[in-house]
C-alpha positions as CSV (number, residue, x, y, z in Angstrom):
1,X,87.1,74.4,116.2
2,X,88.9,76.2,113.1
3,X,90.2,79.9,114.4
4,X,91.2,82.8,113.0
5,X,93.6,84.0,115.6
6,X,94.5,88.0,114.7
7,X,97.2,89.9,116.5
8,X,99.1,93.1,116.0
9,X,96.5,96.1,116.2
10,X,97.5,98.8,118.0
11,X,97.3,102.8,119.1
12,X,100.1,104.4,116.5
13,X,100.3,107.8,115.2
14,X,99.7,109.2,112.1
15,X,102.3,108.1,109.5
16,X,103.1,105.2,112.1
17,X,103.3,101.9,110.9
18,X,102.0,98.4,112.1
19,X,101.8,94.6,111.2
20,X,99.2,92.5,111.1
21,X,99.2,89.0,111.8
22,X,96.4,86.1,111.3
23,X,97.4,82.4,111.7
24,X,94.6,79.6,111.4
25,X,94.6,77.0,114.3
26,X,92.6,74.1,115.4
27,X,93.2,72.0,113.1
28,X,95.0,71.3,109.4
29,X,92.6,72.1,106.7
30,X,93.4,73.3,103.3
31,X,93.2,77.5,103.0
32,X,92.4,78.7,99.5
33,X,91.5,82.8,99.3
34,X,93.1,84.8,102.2
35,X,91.4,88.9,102.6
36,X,91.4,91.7,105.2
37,X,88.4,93.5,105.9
38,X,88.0,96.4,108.0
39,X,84.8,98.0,109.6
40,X,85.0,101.8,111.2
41,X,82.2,102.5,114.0
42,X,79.0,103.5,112.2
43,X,81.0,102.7,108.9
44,X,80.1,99.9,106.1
45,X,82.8,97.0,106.3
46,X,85.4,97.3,103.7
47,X,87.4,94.8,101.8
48,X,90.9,96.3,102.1
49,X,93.3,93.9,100.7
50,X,92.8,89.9,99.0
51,X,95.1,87.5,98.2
52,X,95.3,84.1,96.7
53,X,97.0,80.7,97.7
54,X,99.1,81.4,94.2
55,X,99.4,85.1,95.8
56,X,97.9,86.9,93.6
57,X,97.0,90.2,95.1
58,X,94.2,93.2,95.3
59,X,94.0,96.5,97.2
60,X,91.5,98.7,97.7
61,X,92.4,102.1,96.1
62,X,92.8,104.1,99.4
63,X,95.9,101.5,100.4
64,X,97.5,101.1,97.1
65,X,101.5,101.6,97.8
66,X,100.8,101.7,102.0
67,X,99.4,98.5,102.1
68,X,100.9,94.9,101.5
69,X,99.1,91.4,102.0
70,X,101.3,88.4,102.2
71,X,100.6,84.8,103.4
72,X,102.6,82.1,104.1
73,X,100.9,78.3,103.2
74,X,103.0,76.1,105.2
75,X,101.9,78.3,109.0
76,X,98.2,78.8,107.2
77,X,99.2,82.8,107.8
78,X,98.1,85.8,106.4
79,X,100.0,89.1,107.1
80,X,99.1,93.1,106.3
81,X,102.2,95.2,106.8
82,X,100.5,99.1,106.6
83,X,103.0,102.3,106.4
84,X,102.0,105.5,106.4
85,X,99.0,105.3,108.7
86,X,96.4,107.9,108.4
87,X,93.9,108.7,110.6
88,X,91.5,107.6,108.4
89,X,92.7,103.4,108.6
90,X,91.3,103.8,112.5
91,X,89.2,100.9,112.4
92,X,88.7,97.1,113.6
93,X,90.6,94.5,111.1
94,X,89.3,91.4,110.4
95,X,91.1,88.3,108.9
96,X,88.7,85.9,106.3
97,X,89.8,82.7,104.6
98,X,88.0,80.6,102.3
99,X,89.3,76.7,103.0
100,X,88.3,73.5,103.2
101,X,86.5,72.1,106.7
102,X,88.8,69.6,108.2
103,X,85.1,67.9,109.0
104,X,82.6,68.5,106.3
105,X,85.2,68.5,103.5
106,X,83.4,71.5,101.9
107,X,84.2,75.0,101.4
108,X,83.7,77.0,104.7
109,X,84.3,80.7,105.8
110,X,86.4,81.5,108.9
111,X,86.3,84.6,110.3
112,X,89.0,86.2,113.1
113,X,87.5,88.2,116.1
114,X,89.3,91.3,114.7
115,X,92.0,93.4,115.9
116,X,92.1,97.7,116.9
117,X,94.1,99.9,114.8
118,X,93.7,103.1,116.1
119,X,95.6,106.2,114.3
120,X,95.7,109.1,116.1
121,X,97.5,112.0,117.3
């Protein structure tokens, strides 16, 4: 019903950049937390960058100043523009939101199907 629809991941060399796009659809429902995640083959997911509806932010350390979450409220849209890409950010990216379910009325987790950055030479 609710979707995290992801788009933007791509092959791009080292030092490359790329934007990352996640827009909710389905339905209206009120989005509170907005975070990307990625997960590497054979790798632990990581949280990579959080933000809140008042957008407040967080990054982990290894994106600090390559890395920037924003979201927009009114298109229920979180975005992750990355510079600099290393070969080490090759992995899937996932988009999470915390909101309100348009048909329980309590707090839910959405998930995207997640999106291929691959950096390589």
């Amino acid at each position: 019903q609710v979707q995290l629809v992801e788009s933007g991941g791509a092959l791009v060399q080292p030092g490359g950049s790329l934007r990352l796009s996640c827009v909710a659809s389905g339905s209206i429902f009120s989005i509170l937390d907005m975070d990307w995640y990625r997960q590497a083959p054979g790798k632990q997911r990581e949280l990579v960058a959080h933000i809140t509806r008042g957008g407040s932010t967080y990054y982990t350390e290894s994106v600090k100043g390559r890395f920037t979450i924003s979201r927009d409220n009114a298109k229920n849209a979180v975005y992750l523009q990355m510079n600099s890409l290393k070969p080490e950010d090759t992995a899937a990216y996932y988009c999470y939101a915390d909101g309100i379910s348009p048909t329980t009325h309590k707090l839910s987790d959405y998930w995207g199907q997640g999106t291929q950055v691959t950096v390589s030479s």
